[in-house]
N, CA, C and O atoms as a CHARMM CRD file, in Angstrom:
* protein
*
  284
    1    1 UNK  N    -52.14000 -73.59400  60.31300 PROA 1      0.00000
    2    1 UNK  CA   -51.57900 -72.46600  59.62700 PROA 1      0.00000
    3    1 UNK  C    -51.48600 -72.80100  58.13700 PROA 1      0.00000
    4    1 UNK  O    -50.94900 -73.83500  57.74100 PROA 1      0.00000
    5    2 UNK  N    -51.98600 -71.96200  57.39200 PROA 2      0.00000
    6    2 UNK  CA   -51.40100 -72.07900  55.98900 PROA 2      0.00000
    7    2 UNK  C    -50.41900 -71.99400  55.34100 PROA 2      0.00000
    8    2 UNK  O    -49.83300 -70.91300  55.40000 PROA 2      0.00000
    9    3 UNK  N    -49.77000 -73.21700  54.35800 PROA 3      0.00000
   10    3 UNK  CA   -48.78600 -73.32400  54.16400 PROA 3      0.00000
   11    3 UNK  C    -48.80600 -71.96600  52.57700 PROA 3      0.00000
   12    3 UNK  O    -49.67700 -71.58700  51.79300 PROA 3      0.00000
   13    4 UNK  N    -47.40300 -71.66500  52.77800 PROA 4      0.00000
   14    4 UNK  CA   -47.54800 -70.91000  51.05000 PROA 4      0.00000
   15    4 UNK  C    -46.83600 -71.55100  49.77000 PROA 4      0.00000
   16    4 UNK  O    -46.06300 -72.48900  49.57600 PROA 4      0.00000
   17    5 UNK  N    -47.53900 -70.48800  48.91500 PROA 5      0.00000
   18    5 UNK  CA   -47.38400 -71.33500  47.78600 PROA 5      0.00000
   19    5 UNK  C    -46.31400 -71.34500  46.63600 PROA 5      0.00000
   20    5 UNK  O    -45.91500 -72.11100  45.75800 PROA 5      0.00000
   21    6 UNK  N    -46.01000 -69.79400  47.22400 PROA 6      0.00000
   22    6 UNK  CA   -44.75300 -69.12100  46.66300 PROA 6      0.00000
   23    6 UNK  C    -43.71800 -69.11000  47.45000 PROA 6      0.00000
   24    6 UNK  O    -43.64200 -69.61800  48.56900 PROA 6      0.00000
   25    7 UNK  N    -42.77700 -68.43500  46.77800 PROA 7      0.00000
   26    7 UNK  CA   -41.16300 -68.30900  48.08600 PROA 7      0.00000
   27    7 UNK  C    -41.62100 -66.78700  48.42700 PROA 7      0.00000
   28    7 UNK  O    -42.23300 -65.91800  47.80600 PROA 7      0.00000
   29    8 UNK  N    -40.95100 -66.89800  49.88500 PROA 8      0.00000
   30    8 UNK  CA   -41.38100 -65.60700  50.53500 PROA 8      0.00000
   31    8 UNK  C    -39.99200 -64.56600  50.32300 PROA 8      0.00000
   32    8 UNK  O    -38.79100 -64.83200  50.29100 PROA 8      0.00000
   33    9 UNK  N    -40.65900 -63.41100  50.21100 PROA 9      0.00000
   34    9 UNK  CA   -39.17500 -62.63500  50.25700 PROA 9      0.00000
   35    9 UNK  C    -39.10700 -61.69200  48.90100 PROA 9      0.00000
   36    9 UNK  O    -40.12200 -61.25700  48.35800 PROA 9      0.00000
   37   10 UNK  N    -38.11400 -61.50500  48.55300 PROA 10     0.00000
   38   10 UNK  CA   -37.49300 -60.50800  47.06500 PROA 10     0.00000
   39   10 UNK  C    -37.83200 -61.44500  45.80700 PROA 10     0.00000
   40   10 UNK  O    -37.17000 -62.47400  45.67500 PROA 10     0.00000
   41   11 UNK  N    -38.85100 -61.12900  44.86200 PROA 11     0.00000
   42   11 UNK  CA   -38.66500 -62.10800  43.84100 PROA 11     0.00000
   43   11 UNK  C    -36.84300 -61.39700  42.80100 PROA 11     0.00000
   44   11 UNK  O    -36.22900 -60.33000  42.81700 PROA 11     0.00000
   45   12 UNK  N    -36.70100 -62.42000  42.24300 PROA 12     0.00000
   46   12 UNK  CA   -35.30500 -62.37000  41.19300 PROA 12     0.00000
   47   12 UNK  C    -35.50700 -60.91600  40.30000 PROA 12     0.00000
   48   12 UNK  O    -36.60500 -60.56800  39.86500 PROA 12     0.00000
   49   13 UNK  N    -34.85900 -60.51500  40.20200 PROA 13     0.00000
   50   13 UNK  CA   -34.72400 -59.42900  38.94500 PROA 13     0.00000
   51   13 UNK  C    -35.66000 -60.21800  37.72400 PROA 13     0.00000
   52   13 UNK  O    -35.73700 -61.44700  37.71700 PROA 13     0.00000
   53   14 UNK  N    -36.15200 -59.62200  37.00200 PROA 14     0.00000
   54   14 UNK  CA   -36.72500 -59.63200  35.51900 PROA 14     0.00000
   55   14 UNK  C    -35.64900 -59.81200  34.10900 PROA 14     0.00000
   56   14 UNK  O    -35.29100 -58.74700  33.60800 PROA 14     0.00000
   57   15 UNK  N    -35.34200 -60.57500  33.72700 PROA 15     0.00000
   58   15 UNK  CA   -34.87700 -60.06000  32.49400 PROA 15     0.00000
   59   15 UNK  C    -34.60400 -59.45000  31.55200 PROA 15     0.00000
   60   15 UNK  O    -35.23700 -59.86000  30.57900 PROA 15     0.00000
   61   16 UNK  N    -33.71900 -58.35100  31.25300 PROA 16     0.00000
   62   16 UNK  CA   -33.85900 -57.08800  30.76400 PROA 16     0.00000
   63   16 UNK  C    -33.25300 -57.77800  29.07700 PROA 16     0.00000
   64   16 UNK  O    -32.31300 -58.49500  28.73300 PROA 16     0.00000
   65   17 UNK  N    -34.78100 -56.84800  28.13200 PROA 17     0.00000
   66   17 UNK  CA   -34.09000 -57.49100  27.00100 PROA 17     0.00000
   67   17 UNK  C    -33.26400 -56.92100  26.69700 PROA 17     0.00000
   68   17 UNK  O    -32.71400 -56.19400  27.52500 PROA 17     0.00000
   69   18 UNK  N    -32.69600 -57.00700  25.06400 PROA 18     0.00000
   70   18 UNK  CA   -31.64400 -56.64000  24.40500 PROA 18     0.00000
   71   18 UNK  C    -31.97600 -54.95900  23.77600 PROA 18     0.00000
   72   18 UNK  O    -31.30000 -53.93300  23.69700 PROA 18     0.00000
   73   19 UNK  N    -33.02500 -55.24300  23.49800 PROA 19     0.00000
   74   19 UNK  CA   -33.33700 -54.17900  22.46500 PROA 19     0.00000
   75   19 UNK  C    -33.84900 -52.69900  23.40700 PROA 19     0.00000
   76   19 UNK  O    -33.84200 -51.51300  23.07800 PROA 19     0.00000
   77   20 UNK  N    -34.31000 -53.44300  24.79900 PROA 20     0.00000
   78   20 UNK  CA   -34.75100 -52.37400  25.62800 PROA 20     0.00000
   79   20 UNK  C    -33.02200 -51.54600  26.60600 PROA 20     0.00000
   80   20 UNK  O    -32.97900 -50.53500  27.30800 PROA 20     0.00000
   81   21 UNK  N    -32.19200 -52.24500  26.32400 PROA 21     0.00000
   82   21 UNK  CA   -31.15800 -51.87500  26.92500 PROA 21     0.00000
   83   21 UNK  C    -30.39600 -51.24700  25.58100 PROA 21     0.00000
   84   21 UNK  O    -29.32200 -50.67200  25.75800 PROA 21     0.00000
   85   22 UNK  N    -30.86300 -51.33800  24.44800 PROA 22     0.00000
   86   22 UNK  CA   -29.63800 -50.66800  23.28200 PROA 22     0.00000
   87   22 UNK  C    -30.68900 -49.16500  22.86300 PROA 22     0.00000
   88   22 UNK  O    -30.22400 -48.18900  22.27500 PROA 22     0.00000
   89   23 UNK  N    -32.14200 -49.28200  23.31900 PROA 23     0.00000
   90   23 UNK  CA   -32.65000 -48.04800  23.05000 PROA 23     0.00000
   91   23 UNK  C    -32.06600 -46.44600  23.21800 PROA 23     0.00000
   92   23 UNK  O    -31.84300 -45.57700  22.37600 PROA 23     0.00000
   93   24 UNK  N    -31.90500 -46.47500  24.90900 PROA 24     0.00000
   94   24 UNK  CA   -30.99900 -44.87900  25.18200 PROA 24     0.00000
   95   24 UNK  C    -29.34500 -44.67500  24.30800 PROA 24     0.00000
   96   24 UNK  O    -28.95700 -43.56100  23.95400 PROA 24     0.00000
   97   25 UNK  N    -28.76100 -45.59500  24.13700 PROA 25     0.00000
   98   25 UNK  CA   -27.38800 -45.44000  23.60400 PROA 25     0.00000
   99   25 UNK  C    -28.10300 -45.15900  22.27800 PROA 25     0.00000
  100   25 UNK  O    -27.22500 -44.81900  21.48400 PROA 25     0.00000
  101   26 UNK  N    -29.12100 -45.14900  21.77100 PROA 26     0.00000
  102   26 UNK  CA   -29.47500 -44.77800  20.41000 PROA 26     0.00000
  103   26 UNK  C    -30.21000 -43.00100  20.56400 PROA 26     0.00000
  104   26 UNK  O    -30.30800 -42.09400  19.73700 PROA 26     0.00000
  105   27 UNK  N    -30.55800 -43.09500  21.81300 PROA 27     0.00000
  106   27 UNK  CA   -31.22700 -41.91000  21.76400 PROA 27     0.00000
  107   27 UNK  C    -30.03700 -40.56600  21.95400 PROA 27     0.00000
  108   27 UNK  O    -29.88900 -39.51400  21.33200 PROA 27     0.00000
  109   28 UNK  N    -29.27600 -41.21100  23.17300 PROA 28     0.00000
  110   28 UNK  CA   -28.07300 -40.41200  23.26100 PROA 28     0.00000
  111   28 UNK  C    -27.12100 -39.94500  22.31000 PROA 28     0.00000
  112   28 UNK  O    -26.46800 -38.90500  22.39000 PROA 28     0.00000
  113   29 UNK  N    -27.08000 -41.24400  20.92400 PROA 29     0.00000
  114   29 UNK  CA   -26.36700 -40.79100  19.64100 PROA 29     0.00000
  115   29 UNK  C    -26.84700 -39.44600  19.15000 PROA 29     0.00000
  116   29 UNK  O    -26.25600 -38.37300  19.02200 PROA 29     0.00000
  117   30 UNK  N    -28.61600 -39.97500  18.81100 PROA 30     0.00000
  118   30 UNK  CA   -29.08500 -39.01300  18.07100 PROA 30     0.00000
  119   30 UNK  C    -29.17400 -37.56900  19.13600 PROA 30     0.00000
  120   30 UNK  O    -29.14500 -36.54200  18.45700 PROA 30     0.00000
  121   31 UNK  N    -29.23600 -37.40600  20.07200 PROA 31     0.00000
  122   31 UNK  CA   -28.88100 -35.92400  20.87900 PROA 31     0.00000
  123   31 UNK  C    -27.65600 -35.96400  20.62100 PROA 31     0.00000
  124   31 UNK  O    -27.44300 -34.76000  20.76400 PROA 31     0.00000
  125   32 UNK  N    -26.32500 -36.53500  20.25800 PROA 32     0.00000
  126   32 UNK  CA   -24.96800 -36.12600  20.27100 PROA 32     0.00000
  127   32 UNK  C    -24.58400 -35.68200  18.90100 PROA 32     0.00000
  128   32 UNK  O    -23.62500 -34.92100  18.78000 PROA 32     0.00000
  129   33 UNK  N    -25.29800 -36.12000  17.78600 PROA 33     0.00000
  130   33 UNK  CA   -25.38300 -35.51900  16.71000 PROA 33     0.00000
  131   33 UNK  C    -26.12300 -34.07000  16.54500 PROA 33     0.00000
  132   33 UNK  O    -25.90600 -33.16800  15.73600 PROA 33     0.00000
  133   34 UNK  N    -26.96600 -34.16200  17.48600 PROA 34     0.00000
  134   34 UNK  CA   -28.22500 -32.80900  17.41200 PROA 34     0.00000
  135   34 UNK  C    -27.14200 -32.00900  17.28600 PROA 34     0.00000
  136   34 UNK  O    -26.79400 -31.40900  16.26900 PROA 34     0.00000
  137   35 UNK  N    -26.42000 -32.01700  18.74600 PROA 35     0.00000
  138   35 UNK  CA   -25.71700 -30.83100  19.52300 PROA 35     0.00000
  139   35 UNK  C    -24.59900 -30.61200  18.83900 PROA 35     0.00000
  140   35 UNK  O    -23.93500 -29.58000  18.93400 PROA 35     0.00000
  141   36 UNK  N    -24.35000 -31.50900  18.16100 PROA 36     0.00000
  142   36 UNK  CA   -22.98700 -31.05300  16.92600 PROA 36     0.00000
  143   36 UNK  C    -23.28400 -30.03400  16.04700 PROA 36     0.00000
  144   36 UNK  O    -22.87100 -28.88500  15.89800 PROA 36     0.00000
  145   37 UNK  N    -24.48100 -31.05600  15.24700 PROA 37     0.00000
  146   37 UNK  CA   -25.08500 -29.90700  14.54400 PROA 37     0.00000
  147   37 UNK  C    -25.82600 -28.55600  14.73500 PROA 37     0.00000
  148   37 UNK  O    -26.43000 -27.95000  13.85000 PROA 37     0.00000
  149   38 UNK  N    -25.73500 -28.31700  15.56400 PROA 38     0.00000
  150   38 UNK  CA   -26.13800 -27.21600  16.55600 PROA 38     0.00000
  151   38 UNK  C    -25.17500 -26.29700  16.70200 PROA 38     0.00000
  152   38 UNK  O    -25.32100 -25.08100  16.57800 PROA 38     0.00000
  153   39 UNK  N    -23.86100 -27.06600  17.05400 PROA 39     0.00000
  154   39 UNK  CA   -22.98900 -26.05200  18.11100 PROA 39     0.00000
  155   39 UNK  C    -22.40100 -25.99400  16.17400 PROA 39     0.00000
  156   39 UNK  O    -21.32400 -25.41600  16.32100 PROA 39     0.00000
  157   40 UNK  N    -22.50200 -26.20300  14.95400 PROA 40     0.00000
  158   40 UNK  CA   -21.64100 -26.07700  13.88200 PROA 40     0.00000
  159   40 UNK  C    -22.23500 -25.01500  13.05700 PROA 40     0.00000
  160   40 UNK  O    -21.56000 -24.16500  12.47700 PROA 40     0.00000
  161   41 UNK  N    -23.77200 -25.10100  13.01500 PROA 41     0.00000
  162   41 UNK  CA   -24.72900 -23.93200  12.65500 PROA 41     0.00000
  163   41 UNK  C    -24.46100 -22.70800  13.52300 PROA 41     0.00000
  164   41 UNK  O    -24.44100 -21.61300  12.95900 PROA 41     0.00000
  165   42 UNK  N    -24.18200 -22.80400  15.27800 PROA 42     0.00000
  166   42 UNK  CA   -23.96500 -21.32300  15.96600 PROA 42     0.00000
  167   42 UNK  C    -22.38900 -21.06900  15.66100 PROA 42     0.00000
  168   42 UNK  O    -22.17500 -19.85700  15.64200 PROA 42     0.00000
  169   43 UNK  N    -21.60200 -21.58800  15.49600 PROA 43     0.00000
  170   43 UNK  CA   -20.30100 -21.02500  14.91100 PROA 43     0.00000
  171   43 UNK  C    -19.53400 -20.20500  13.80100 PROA 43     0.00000
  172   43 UNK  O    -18.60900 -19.40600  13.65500 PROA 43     0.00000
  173   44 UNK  N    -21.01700 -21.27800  12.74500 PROA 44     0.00000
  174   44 UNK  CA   -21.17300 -20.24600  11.79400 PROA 44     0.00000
  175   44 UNK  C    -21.92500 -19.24000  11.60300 PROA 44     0.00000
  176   44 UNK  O    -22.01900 -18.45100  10.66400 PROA 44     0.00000
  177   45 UNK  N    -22.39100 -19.32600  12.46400 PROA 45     0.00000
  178   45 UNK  CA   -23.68400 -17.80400  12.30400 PROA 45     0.00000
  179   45 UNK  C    -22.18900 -16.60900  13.06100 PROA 45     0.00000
  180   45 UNK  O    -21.83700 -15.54300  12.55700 PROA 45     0.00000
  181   46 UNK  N    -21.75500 -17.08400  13.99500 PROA 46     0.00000
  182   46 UNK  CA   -20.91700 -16.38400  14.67500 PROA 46     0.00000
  183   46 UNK  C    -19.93700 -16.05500  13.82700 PROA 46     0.00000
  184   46 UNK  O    -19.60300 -14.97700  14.32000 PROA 46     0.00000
  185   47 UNK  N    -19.16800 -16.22700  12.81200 PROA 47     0.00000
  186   47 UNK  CA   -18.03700 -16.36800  12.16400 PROA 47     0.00000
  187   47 UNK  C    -18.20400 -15.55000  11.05100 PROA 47     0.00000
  188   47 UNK  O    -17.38800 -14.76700  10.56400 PROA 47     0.00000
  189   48 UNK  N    -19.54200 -15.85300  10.63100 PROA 48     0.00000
  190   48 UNK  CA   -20.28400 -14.68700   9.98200 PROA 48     0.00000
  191   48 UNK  C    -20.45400 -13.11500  10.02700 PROA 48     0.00000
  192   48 UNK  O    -20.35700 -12.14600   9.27500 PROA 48     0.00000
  193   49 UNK  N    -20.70000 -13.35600  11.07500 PROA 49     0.00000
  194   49 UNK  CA   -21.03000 -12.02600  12.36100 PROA 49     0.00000
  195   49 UNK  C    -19.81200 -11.61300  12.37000 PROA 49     0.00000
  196   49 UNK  O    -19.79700 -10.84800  11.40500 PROA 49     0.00000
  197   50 UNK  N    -19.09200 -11.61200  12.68300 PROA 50     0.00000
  198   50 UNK  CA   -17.42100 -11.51400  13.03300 PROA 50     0.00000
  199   50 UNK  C    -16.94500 -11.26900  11.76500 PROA 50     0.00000
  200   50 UNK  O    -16.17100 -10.31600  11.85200 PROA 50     0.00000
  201   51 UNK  N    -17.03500 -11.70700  10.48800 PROA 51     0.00000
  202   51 UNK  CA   -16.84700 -10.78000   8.92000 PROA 51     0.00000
  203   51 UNK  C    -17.50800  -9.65400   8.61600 PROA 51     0.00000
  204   51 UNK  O    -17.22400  -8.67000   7.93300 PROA 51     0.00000
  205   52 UNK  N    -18.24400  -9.90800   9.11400 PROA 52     0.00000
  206   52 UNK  CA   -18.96100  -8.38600   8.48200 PROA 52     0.00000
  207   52 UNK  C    -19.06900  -7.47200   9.16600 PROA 52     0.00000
  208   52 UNK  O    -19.55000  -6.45000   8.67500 PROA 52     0.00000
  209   53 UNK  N    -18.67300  -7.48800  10.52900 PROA 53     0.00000
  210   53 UNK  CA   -18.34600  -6.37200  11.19100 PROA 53     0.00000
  211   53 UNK  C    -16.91100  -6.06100  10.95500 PROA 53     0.00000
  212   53 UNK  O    -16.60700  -4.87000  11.02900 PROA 53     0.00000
  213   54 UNK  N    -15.81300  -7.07000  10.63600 PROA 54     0.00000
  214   54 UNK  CA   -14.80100  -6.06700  10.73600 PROA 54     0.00000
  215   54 UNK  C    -14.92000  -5.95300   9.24500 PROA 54     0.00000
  216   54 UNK  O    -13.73800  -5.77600   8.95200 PROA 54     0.00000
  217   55 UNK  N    -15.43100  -5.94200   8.37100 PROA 55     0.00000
  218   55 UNK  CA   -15.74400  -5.30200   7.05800 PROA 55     0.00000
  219   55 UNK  C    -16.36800  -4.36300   6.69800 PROA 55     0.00000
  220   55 UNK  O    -16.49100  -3.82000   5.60000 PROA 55     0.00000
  221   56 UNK  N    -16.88100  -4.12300   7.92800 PROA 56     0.00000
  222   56 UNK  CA   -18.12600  -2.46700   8.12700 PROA 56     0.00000
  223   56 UNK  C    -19.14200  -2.69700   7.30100 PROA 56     0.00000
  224   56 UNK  O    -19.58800  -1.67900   6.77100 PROA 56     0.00000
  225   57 UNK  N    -19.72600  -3.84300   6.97900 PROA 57     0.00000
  226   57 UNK  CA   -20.77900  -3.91200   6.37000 PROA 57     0.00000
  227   57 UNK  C    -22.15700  -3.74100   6.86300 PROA 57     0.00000
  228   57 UNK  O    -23.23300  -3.41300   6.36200 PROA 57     0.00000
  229   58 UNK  N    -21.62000  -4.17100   8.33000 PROA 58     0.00000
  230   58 UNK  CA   -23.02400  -4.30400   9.25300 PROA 58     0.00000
  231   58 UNK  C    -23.96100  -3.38900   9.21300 PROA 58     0.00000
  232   58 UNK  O    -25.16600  -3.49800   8.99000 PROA 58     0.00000
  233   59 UNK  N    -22.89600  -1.90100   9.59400 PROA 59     0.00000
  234   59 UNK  CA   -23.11000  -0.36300  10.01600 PROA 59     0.00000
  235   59 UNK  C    -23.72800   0.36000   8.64100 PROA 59     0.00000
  236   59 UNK  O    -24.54600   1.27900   8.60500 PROA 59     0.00000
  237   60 UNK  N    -23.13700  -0.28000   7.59800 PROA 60     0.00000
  238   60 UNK  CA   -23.96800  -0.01300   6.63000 PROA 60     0.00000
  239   60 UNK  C    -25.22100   0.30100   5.88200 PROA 60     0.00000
  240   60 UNK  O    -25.69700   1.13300   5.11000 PROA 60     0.00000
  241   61 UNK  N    -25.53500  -0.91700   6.58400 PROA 61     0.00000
  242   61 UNK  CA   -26.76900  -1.25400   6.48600 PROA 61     0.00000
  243   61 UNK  C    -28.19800  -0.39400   7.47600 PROA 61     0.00000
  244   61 UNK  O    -28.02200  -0.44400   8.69300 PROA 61     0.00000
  245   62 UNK  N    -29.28500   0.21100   7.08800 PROA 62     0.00000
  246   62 UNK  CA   -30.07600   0.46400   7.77600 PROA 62     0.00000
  247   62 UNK  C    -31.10300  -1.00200   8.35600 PROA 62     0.00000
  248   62 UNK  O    -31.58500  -1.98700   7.79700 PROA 62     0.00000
  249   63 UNK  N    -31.08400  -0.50700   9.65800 PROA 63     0.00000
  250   63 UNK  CA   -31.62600  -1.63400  10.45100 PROA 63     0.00000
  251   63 UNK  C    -33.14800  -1.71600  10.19800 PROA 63     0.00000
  252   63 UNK  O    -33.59300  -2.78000  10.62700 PROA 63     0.00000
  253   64 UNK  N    -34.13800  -0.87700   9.60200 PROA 64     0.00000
  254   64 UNK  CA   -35.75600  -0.73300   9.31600 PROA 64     0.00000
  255   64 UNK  C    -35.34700   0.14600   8.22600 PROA 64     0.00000
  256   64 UNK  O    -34.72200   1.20600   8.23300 PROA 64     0.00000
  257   65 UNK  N    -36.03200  -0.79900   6.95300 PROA 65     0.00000
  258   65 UNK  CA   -36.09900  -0.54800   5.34300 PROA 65     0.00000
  259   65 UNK  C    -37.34000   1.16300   5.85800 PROA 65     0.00000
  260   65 UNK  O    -38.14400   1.37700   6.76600 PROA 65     0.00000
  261   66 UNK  N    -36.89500   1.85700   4.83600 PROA 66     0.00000
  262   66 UNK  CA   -37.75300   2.90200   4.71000 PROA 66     0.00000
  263   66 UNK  C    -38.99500   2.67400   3.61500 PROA 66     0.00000
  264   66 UNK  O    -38.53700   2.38400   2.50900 PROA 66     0.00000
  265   67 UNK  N    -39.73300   2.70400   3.63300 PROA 67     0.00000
  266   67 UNK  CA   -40.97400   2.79900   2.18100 PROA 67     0.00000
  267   67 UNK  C    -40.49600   4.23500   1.43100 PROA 67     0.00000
  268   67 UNK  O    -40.61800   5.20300   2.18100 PROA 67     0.00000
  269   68 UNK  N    -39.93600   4.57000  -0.01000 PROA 68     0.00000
  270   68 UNK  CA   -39.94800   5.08800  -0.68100 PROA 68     0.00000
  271   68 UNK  C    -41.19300   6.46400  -0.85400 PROA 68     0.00000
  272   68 UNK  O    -42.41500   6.35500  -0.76400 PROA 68     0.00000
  273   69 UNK  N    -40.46500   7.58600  -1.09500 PROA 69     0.00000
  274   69 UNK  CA   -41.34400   8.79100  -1.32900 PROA 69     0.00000
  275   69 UNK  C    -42.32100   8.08500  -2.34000 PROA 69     0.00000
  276   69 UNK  O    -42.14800   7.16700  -3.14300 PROA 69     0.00000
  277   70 UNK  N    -43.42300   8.86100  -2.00000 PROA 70     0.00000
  278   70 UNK  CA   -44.19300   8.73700  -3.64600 PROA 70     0.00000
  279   70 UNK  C    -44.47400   9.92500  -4.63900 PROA 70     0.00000
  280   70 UNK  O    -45.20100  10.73600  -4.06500 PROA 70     0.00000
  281   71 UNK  N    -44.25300  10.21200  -5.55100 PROA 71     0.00000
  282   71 UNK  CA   -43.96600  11.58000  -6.33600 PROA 71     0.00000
  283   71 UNK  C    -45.50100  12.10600  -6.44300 PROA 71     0.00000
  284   71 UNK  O    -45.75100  13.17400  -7.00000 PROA 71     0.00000
């Protein structure tokens, strides 16, 4: 019978480097900043929205510019 040459069974886990384990906590920052800046731009668009309607400015306004008579 042939003897082997390796150990039989589960080899050991791999060594996980440093830099491959600090990658996602970097990626996750930069999505946690996205979504800040995200949710701070839709608040203000909203807050916006919310002045100028109770200022009646909105209604004011025609929603499709007309092109001018021509004489």
């Amino acid at each position: 019978m042939a003897e082997l040459t390796a150990s039989p069974g589960f080899a050991p886990p791999k060594p996980i480097k440093a830099l491959s384990r600090n990658h996602p906590v970097a990626l996750e920052l930069i999505a946690t900043l996205a979504l800040t800046v995200s949710l701070i731009v839709a608040a203000t668009a909203v807050s916006l929205a919310n002045r100028s309607l109770a200022r009646g400015e909105i209604g004011e306004r025609p929603a499709v510019q007309v092109p001018a008579a021509r004489p």
